[in-house]
C-alpha positions as CSV (number, residue, x, y, z in Angstrom):
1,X,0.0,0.0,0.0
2,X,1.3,3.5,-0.8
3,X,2.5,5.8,1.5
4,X,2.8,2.8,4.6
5,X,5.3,0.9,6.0
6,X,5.3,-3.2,5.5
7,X,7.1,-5.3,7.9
8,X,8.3,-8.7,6.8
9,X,5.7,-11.7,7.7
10,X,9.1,-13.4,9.1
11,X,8.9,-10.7,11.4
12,X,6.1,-12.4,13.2
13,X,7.0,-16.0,13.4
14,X,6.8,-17.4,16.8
15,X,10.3,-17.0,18.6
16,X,12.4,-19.9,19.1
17,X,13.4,-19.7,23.0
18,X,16.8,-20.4,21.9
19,X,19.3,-17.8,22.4
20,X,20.7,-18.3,18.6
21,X,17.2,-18.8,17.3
22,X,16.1,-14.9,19.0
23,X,19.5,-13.5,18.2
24,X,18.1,-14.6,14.1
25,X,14.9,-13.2,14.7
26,X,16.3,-9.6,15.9
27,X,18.6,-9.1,12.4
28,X,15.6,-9.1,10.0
29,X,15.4,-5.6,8.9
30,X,12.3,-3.8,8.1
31,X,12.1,-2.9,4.4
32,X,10.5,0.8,4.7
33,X,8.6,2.2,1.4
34,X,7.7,5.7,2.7
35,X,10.2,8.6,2.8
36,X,8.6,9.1,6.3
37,X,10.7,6.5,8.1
38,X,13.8,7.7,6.9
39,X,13.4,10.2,10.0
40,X,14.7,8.1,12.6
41,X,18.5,9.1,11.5
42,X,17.4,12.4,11.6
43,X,16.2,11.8,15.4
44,X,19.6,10.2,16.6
45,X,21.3,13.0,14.8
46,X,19.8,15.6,16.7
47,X,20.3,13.5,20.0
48,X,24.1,13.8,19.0
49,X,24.3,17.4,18.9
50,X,23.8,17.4,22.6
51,X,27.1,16.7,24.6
52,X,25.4,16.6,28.3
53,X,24.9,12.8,29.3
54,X,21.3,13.5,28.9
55,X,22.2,13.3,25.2
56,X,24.3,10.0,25.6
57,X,21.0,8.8,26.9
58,X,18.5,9.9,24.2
59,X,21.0,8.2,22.1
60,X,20.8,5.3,23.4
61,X,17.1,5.5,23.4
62,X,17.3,6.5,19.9
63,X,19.1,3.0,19.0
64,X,17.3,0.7,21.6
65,X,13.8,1.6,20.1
66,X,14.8,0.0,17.2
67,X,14.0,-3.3,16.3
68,X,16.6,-4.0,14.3
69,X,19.3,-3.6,16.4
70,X,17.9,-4.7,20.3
71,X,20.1,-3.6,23.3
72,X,20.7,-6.7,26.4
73,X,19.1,-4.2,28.6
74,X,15.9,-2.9,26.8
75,X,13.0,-4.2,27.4
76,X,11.8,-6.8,24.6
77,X,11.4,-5.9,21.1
78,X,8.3,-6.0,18.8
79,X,9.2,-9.1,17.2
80,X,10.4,-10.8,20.3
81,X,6.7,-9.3,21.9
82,X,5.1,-10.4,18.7
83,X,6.3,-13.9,18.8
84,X,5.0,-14.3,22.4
85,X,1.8,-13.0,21.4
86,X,1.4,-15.6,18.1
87,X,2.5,-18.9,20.7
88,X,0.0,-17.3,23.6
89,X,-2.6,-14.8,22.5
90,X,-3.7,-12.0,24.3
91,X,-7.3,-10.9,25.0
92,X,-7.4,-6.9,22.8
93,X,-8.7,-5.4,26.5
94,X,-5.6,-7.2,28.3
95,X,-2.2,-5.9,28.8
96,X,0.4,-7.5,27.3
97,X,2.8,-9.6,29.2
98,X,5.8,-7.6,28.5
99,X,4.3,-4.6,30.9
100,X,5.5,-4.0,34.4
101,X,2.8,-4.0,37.0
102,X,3.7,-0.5,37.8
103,X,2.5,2.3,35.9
104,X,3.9,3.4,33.4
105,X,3.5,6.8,31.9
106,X,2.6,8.4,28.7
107,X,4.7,10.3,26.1
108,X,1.9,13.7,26.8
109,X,3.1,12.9,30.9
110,X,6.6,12.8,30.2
111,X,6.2,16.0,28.0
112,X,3.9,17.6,30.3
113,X,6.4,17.4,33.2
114,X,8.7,20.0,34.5
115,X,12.1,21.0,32.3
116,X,15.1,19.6,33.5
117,X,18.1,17.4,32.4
118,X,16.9,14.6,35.2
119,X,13.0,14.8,33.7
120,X,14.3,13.2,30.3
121,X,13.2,9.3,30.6
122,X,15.3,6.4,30.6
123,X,15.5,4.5,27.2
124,X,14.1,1.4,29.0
125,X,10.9,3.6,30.0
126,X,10.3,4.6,25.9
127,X,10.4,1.0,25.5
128,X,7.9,0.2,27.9
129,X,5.5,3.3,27.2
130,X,3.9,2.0,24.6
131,X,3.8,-2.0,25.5
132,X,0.6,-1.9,26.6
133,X,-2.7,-1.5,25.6
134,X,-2.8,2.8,26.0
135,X,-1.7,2.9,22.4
136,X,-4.7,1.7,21.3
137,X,-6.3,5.1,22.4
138,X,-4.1,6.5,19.7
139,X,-3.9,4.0,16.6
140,X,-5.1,0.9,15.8
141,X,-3.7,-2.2,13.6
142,X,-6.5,-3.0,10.3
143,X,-7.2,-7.0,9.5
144,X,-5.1,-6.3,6.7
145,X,-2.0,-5.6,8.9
146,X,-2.3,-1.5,7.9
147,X,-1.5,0.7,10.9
148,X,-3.5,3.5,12.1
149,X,-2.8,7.0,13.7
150,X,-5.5,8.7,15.5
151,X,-5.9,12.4,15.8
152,X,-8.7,13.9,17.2
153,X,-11.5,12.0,15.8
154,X,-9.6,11.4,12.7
155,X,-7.0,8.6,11.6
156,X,-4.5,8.1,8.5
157,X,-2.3,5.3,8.0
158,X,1.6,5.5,8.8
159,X,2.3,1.8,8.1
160,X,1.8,-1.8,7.8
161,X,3.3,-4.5,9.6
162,X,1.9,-7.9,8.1
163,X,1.0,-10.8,10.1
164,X,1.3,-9.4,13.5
165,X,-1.0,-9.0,16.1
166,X,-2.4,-5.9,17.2
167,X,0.1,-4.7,20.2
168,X,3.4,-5.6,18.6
169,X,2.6,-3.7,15.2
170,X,1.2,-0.8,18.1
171,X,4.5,-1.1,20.0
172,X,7.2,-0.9,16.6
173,X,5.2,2.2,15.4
174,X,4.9,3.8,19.4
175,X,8.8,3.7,19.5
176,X,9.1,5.8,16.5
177,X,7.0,8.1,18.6
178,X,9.4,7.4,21.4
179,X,12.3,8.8,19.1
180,X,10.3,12.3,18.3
181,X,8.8,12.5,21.8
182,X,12.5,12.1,22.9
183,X,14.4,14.4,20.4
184,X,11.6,17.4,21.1
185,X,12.3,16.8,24.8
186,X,15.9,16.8,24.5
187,X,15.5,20.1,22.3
188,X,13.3,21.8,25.0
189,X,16.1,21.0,27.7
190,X,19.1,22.7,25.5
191,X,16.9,25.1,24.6
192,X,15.4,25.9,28.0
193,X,18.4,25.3,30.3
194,X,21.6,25.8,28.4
195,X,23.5,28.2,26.4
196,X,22.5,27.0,23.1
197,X,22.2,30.2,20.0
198,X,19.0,30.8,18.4
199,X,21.0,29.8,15.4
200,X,21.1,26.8,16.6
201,X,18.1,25.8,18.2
202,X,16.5,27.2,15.2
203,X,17.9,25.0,13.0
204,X,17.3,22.0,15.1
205,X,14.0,23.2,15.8
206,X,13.5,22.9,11.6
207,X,14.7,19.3,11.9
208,X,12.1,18.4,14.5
209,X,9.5,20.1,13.3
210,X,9.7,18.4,9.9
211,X,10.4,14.9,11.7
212,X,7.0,15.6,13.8
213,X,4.8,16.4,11.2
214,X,2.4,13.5,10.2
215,X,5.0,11.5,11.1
216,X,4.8,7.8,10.6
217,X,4.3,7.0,14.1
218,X,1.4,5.9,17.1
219,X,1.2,8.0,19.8
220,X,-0.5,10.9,21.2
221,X,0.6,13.4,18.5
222,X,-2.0,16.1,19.8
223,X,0.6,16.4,22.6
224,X,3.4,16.4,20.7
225,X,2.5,18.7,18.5
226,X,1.9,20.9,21.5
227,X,5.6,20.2,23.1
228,X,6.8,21.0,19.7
229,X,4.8,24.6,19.7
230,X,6.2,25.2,23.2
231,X,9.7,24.3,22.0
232,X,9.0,26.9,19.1
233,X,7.5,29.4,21.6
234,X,10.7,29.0,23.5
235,X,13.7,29.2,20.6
236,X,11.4,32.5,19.5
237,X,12.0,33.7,23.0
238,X,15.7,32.6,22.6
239,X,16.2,34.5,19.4
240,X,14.6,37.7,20.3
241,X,16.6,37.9,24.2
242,X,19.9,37.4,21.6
243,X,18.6,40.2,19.1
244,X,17.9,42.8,22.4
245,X,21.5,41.6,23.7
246,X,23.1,42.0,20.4
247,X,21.3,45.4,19.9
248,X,22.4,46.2,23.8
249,X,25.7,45.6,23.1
250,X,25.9,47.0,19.7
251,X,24.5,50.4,21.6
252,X,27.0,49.9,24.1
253,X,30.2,49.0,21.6
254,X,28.8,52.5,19.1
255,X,28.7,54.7,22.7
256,X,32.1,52.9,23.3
257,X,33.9,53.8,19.8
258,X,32.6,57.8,20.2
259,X,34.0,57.8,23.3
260,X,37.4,56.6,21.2
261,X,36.6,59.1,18.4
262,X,35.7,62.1,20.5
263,X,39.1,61.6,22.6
264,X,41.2,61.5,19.2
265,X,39.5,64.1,18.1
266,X,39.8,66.3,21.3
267,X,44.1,65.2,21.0
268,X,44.1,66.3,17.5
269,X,42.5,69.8,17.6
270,X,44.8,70.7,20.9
271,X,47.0,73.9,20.0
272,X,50.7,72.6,18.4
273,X,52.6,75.3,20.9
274,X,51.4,73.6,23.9
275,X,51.1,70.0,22.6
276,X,52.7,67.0,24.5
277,X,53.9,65.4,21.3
278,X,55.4,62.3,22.5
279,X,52.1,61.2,25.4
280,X,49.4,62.3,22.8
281,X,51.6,60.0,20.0
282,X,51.6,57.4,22.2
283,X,47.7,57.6,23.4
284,X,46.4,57.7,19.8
285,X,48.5,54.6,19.0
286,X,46.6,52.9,22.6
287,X,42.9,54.4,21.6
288,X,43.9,52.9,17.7
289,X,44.9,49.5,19.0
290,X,41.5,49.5,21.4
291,X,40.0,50.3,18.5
292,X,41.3,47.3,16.7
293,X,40.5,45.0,19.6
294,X,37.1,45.9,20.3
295,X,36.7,45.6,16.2
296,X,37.7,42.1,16.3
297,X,36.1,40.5,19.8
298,X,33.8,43.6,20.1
299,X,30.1,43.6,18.8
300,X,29.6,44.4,15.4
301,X,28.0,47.5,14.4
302,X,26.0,48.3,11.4
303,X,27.8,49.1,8.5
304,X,27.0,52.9,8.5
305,X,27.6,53.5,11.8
306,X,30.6,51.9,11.9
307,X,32.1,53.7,8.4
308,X,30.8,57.5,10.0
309,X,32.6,56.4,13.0
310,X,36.0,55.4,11.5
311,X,36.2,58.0,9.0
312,X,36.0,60.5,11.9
313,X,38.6,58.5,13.8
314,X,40.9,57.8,10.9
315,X,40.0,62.0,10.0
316,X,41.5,63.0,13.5
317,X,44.8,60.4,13.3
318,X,45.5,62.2,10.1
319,X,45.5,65.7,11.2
320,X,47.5,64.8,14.3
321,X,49.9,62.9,11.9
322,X,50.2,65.7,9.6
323,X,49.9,68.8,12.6
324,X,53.2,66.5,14.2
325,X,55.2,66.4,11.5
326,X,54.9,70.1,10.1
327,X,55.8,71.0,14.0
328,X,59.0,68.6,13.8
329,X,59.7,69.8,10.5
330,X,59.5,73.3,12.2
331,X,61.5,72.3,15.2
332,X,64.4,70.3,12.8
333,X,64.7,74.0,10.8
334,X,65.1,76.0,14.2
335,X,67.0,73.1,15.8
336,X,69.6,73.7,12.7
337,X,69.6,77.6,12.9
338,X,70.5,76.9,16.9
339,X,73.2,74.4,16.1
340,X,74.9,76.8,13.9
341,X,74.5,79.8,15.7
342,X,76.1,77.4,18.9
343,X,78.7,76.6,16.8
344,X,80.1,79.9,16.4
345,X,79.6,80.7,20.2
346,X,82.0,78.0,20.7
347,X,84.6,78.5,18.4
348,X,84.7,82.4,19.6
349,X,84.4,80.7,23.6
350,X,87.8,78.2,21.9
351,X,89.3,81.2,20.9
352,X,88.7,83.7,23.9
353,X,89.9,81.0,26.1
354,X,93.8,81.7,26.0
355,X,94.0,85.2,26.3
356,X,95.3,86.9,29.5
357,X,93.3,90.2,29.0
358,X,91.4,89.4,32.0
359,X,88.3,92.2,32.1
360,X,87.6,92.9,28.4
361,X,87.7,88.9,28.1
362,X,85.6,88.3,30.8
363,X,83.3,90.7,29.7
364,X,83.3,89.1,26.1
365,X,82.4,85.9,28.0
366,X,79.5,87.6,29.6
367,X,78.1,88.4,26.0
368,X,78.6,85.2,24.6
369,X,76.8,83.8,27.5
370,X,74.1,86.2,26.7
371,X,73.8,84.9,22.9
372,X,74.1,81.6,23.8
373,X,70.5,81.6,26.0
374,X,68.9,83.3,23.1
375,X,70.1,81.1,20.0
376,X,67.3,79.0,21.0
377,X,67.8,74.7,21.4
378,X,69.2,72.3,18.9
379,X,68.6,68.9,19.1
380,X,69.4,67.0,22.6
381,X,73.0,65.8,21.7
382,X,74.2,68.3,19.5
383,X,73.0,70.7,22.4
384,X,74.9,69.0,25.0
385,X,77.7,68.3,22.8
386,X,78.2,71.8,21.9
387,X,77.4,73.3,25.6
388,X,80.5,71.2,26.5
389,X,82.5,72.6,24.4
390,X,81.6,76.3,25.6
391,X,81.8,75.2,29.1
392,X,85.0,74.1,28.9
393,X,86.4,77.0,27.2
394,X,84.6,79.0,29.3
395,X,86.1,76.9,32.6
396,X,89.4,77.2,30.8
397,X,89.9,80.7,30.8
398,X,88.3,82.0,34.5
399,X,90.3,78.9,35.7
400,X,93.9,80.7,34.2
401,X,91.9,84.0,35.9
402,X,90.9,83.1,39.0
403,X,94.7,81.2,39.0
404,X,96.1,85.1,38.3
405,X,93.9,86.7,40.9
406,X,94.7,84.2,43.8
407,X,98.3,85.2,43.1
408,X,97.7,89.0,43.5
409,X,95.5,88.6,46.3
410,X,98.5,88.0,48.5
411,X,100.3,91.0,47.2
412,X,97.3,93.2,47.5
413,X,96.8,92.4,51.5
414,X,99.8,94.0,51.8
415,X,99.0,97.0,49.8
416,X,95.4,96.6,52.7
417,X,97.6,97.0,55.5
418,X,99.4,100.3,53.9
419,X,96.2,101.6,53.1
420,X,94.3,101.2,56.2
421,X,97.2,103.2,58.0
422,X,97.1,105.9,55.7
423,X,93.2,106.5,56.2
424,X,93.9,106.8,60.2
425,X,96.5,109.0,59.4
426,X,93.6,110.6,57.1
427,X,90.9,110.9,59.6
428,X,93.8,113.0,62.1
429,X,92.7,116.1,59.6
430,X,89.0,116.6,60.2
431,X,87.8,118.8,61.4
432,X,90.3,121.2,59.0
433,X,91.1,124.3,61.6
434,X,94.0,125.0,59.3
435,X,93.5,124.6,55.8
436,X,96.9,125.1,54.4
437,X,98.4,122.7,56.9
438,X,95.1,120.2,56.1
439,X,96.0,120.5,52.7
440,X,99.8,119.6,52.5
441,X,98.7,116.6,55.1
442,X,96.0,115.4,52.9
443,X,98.4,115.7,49.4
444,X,101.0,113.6,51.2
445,X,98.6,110.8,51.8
446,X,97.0,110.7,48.6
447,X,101.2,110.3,46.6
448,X,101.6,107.6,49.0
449,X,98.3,105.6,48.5
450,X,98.8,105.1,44.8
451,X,102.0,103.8,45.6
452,X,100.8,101.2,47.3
453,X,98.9,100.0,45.2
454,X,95.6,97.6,44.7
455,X,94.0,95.6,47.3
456,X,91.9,92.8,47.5
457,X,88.3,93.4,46.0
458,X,86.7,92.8,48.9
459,X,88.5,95.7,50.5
460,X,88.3,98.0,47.4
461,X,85.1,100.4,47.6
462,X,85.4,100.1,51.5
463,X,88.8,102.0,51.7
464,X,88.2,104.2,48.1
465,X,85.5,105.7,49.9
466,X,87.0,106.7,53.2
467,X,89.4,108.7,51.6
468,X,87.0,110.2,49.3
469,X,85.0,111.6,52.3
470,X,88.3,112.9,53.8
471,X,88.9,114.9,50.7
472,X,85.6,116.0,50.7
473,X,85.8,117.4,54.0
474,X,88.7,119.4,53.0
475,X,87.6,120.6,49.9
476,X,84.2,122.0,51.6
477,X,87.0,124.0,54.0
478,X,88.3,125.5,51.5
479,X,85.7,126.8,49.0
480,X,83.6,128.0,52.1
481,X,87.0,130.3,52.4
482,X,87.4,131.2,48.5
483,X,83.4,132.2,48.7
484,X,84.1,134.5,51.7
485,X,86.9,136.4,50.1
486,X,85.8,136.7,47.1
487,X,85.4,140.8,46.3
488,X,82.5,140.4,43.5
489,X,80.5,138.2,45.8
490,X,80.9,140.8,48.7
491,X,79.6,143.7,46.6
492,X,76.8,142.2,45.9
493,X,75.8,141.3,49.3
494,X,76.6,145.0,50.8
495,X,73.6,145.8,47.3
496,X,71.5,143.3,48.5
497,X,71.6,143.8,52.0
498,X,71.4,148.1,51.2
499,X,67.9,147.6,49.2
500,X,66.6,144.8,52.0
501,X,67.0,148.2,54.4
502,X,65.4,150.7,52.4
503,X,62.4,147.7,51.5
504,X,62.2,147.4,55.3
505,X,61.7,151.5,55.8
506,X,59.0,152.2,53.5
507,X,57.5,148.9,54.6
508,X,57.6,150.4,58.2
509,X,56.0,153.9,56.8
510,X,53.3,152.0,55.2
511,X,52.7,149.8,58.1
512,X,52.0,153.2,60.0
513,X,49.9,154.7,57.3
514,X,47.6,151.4,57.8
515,X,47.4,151.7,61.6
516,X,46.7,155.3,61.4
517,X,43.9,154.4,59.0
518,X,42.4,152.0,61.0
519,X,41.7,149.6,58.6
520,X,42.7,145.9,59.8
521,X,43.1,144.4,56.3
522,X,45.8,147.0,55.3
523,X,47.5,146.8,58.8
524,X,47.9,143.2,58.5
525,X,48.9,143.0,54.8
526,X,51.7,145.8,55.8
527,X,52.6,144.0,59.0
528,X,53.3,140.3,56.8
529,X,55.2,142.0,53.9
530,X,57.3,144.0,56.5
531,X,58.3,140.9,58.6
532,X,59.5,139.0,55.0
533,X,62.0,141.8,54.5
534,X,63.1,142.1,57.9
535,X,63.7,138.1,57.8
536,X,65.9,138.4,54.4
537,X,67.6,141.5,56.0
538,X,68.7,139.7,58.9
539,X,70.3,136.6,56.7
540,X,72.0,139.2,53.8
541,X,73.7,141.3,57.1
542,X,74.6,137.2,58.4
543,X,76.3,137.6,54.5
544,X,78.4,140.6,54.8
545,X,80.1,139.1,58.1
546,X,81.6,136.9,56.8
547,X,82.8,138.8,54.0
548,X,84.2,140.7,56.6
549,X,81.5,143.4,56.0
């Protein structure tokens, strides 16, 4: 019959209780003439994926549910339960010998039962599951030997196994239904409690679905069909947390690459004169290679974003490349200027260094010093090479000085001790009562201090200027005495002095007029002018005395 499955009538010949005579039985295959079968590798495939031990055991329920190849610890298989049922008959309403006394649950229990990696079933309990008679709630077997599905309240045929009795044709197709009962429940587990991608699940989730659709299989396929819209309810769920934490972290990587952009950008618009060069180099190389890193592990942004974002990055590198090397381009050209302008320093500092024409030379060296703080830097060991060379011309010559001035030093604290005597001999003068004698005294010391010579440096504006105040003193004397004899100058004192007095008379005569008058404004404008006059009379007749007058 199209579209069926047809087991061969060997299939159902009564076993042989001999081990050699079951261990025949069990390799008969099962020719399969529907597409539909060809699931099951699909099933133990999908149980594979898995690498939990849950998935070790799905596997194995996977390969015990099959008839052709039986496991020593599975419960019997059809043919073996087939075989029974040919030597012994069953009653349809009696369970079949091969179920446990316990009870035994349903594929829509096991489904309907908490998710966990301990809820999957045991392959031994998908073998027994369908032993009994509960499958007959959901197929039946025709007199023909066709198999039956039912759904709902209608039924289509999934196979044909000629020549058995109802409940081992029932149990061959239930463990088919085992195998898709088991796969969706191992796919809800991975999907539910592990880390599984929606990429994944998804595509397992294709596998299953086409495996449970009208599949060729007895069982309660209302409930699977239900466990497999749960297991789609739950990779949907799955892909949409992974498309909010991709879009979470593709926010958080975009805020993370402005933050990059905006601090490259902030480095490359800093002003060139006050630019740390070699940190902001070296931090745009670190924000690049962060850049590269959070590229490669980092979420992926969308293709625009991501292109605005680098060309504004890659836009500020640039102009802090170029803005770096036009300023070392301008530093290299003054650099130069300073190593040549250095250059002649030195050779003049080389050349100055011999002489023994200690101030001029000195004061040279003061001047090249001068020029040297304004040629500007050169480059760090041209710099210190050439400063070097100054320095040691420079040392070279104040050493040769200072040798020359320690030498003198003695002689001049001689020349001190000459000195000093002559300024107490000095100090004898003041105060001058005799100028003439004062005068001879003070020309005396003054032959003999240049004769003596120079003293230390220390001592030098310390003893200059006592003897300059000593000749001071003297010199006041005697142009105090030059003013006083002086005939000119007396004249002109007696003529001041003679129109003070007449001032003061008519000053007196007005002062009288005023009083007379009785007017106090005139009186005391008479009496003021009259005491100025008197005042400068009294200081020119002071004049004439000592003009002898």
């Amino acid at each position: 019959m199209p579209g069926t499955e047809l087991v061969p009538a060997a299939a159902v010949e009564p076993l042989n209780p001999e081990p050699e005579v079951a261990a025949a039985v069990e390799e008969t295959r099962v020719v399969e003439e529907t597409p539909v079968v060809e699931q099951t590798p699909v099933v133990e495939e999908t149980a594979v994926v898995e690498e939990t031990p849950v998935v070790e055991e799905t596997s194995s329920v996977a390969d015990s549910a099959l008839p052709e190849e039986p496991s020593a610890t599975v419960e019997p298989s059809a043919v073996e339960t087939s075989a029974r049922e040919s030597t012994q008959p069953l009653p349809a309403e009696e369970p079949s010998a091969a179920v446990e006394p316990e009870h035994v649950p349903t594929p829509a229990e096991i489904m309907a039962r908490p998710a966990s990696p301990s809820a999957i079933p045991s392959p031994a309990l998908f073998a027994r599951s369908h032993a009994g008679p509960d499958l007959r709630q959901y197929g039946r077997v025709g007199e023909d030997g066709v198999v039956y599905v039912k759904t709902g309240e209608t039924e289509r045929a999934v196979g044909s196994y000629p020549g058995a009795i109802t409940q081992g044709a029932l149990s061959y197709f239930g463990r088919k239904y085992d195998e898709i009962a088991a796969a969706a429940e191992l796919l809800h587990q991975r999907v539910t409690q592990t880390d599984i991608s929606a990429k994944d699940a998804e595509e397992s989730f294709a596998k299953l679905k086409e495996q449970a659709h009208e599949p060729n299989a007895v069982g309660d396929l209302v409930a699977l069909e239900a466990r497999v819209a749960e297991i789609g309810d739950a990779v949907a769920a799955r892909k949409a947390a992974e498309a909010e934490q991709r879009a979470a972290a593709r926010a958080e990587g975009r805020t993370l690459r402005e933050g990059l952009v905006a601090e490259a950008e902030k480095i490359a618009g800093q002003s060139p004169e006050r630019a740390q060069w070699k940190q902001s180099g070296a931090r745009m190389r670190e924000l690049l290679d962060t850049w590269k890193e959070h590229q490669k592990a980092g979420p992926r942004l969308d293709r625009t974003s991501e292109t605005a974002l680098w060309q504004r990055f890659s836009a500020a590198r640039n102009s802090f490349d170029r803005a770096r090397r036009v300023h070392f381009a301008q530093l290299d050209g003054e650099q130069s200027e300073a190593k040549s302008a250095k250059s002649r320093l030195v050779a003049e500092a080389e050349r100055l260094a011999v002489s023994k024409d200690w101030a001029p030379t000195a004061s040279a060296f003061k001047r090249l010093m001068d020029d040297w703080r304004q040629a500007g830097r050169a480059g760090r060991s041209d710099d210190d090479a050439l400063w070097e060379r100054f320095r040691a011309a420079q040392d070279s010559f104040f050493a040769a000085k200072d040798a020359v001035v320690a030498a003198e030093e003695e002689v001049f604290r001689d020349n001190l001790v000459i000195k000093e005597g002559l300024l107490v001999e000095a100090e004898s003068i003041l105060p001058v009562t005799d100028l003439e004698r004062a005068k001879t005294a003070l020309r005396s010391i003054q032959d003999r201090w240049d004769k003596a010579g120079k003293v230390p440096r220390a001592d030098l504006e310390r003893t200059e200027k006592a003897l300059r105040r000593i000749e001071q003193g003297v010199r006041d004397v005697e142009e105090k005495k030059w003013s006083s004899s002086n005939p000119e100058a007396a004249a002109r004192a007696q003529s001041f002095a003679d129109q003070l007095e007449s001032a003061v008379a008519g000053l007196r005569a007005d002062l009288a007029k005023a009083e007379s008058s009785g007017n106090q404004k005139k009186i005391d404008q008479a009496r003021a002018a009259l005491e100025a006059r008197e005042q400068w009379l009294a200081q020119a007749r002071a004049g004439l005395e000592e003009f002898g007058g």
